[in-house]
N, C-alpha and C positions, 0 to 999 in steps of 0.2 A: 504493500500500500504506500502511495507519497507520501510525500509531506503534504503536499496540498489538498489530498483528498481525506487525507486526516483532519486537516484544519475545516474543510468543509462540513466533515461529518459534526465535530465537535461544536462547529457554531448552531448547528442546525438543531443538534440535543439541546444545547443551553437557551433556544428561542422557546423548547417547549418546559423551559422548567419558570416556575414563578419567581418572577425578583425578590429579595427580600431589604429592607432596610431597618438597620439598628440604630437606633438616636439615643441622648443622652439629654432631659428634660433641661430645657434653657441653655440648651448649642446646637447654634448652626450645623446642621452637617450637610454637604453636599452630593447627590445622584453621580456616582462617577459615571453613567452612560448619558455622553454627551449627543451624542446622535443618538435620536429615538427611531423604532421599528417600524417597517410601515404595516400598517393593522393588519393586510391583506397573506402576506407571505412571511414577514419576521426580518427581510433584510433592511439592514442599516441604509437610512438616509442621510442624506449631504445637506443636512441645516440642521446645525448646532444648535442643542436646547440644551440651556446650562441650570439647571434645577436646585433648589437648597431648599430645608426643611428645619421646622421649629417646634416646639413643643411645649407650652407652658400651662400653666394651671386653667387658664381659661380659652386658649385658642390654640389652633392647630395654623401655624404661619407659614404660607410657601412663597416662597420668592424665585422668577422665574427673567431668563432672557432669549429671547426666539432672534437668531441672527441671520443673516441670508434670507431677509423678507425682500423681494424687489420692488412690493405691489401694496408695502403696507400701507400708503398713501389712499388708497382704493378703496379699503373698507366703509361702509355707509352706515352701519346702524350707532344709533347715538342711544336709544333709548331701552332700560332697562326690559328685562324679559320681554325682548324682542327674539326671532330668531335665527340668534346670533349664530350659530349653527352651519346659517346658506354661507357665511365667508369665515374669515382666519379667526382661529377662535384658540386659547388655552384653558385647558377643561381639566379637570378634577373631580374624580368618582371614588366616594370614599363609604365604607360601614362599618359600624362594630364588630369585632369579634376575629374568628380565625375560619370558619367558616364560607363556602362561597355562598355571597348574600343574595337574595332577593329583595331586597329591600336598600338601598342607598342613596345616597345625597350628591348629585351630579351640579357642579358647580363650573360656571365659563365665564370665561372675559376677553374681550376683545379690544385690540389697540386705542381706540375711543375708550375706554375705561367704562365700555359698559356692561354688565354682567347679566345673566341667565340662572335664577334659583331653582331646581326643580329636588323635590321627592319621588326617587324614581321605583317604582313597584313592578319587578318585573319576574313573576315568577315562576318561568319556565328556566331561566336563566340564560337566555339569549336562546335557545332551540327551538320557538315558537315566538312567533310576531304579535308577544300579548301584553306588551312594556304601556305603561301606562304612568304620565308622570304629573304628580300634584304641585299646583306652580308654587311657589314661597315670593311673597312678596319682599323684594331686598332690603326696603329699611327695618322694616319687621325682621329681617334675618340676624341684623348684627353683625353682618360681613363687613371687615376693614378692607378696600380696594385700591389699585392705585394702577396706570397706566401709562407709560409714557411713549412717545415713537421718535426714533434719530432714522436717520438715511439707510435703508434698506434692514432696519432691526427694530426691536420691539423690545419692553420689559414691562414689568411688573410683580403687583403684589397681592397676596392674599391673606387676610384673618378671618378665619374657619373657625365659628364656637363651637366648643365639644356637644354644647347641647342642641346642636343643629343634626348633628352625625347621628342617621338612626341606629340603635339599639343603646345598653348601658357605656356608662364611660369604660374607659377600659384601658390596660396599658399594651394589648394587641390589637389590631384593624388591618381590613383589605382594602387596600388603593391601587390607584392605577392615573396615569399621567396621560396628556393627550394633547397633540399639536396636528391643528388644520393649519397648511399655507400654501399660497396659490404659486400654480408654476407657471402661468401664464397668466399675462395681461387684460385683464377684463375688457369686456368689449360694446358691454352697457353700464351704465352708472348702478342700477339696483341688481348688479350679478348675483348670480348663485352657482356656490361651489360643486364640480360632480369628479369625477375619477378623470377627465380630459382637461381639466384646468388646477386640480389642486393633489395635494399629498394629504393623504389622511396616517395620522405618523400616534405610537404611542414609545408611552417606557417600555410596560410589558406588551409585548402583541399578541393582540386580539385572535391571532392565526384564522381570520376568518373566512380564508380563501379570495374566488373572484371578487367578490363586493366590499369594501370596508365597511366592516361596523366595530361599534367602542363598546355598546350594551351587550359583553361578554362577561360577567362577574367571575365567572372559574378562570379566568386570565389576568385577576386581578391580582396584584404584589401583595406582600404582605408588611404590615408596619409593627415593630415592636419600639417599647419606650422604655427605658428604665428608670 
């Protein structure tokens, strides 16, 4: 066997095993996979998402920078629980526990600094099109956000209350990370994203073959805190 078809095989095992991440309450740690997966197949994408994570008595804190955007300029929606979705978006899907959930808390933001609340119930666990999501009104939420845009990059922030994350607090959770961005130039002002114009990219990948989709929970990471 090569060397190269070893490397192949091995990358190809480690797409199907769940991320995990260990934090330490009140430090920074950082996602060492800087390139996220693209949801469809597991391979590594060419736009850097540099990801850090926090953890303290009242919020779950991610701070995030999406680089290699060419088209950030392009996004249109300003207003909150719109759907933010059709274009670039950074999203966060999170629940309690160790278990894969049926039940979680799918959060986005998009370069405008405007965000998307939903409770997401979905309990076939992606194997059935029966995902059903209860909106959360954002001030009601208690989400800290923040968004900024430079020349072809994007950052931001987020403050996630524990008591937003459905089930009990906990010092384990399943997450999972998510970057939409467009590979192509929009070509009307209210575009919408589909597989001909954009990347649908996560931390862990969704493996969901031809079509991306994110609402995978058994491919969601796992978070521990100590």
């Amino acid at each position: 066997m090569t060397l190269l078809l070893l490397f192949i095989l091995i990358s190809g095992m480690n797409n199907n095993i769940n991320k995990e991440i260990r934090i330490v309450k009140n430090q920074w740690v950082d996602l060492e996979d800087v390139h996220f997966l693209h949801a469809t197949d597991g391979k590594a994408a060419d736009y850097p998402t540099v990801v850090k994570i926090k953890a303290d008595e009242t919020y779950l804190h991610v701070s995030f920078a999406c680089s290699k955007d060419e088209f950030v300029d392009q996004n249109t929606y300003l207003i909150h629980n719109q759907p933010l979705y059709n274009q670039e978006v950074f999203e966060v899907f999170i629940a309690s526990g160790q278990e894969d959930p049926d039940h979680y808390l799918e959060l986005e933001i998009n370069p405008n600094n405007a965000i998307w609340v939903g409770q997401i119930h979905n309990p076939s666990r992606g194997d059935k099109s029966d995902i059903k999501a209860e909106m959360v009104e954002p001030q009601a939420s208690k989400i800290v956000h923040s968004a900024s845009k430079t020349k072809k990059a994007w950052s931001g922030s987020l403050s996630i209350p524990w008591a937003l994350i459905p089930g009990e607090k906990s010092l384990d959770y399943r997450i999972n990370f998510y970057r939409i961005v467009a590979t192509k130039a929009p070509t009307v002002k209210n575009w919408t994203c589909s597989t001909d114009n954009c990347a649908f990219l996560c931390w862990n990948s969704t493996l969901s073959g031809k079509t991306p989709a994110f609402h995978r929970p058994r491919r969601f990471g796992k978070l521990s805190i100590e």
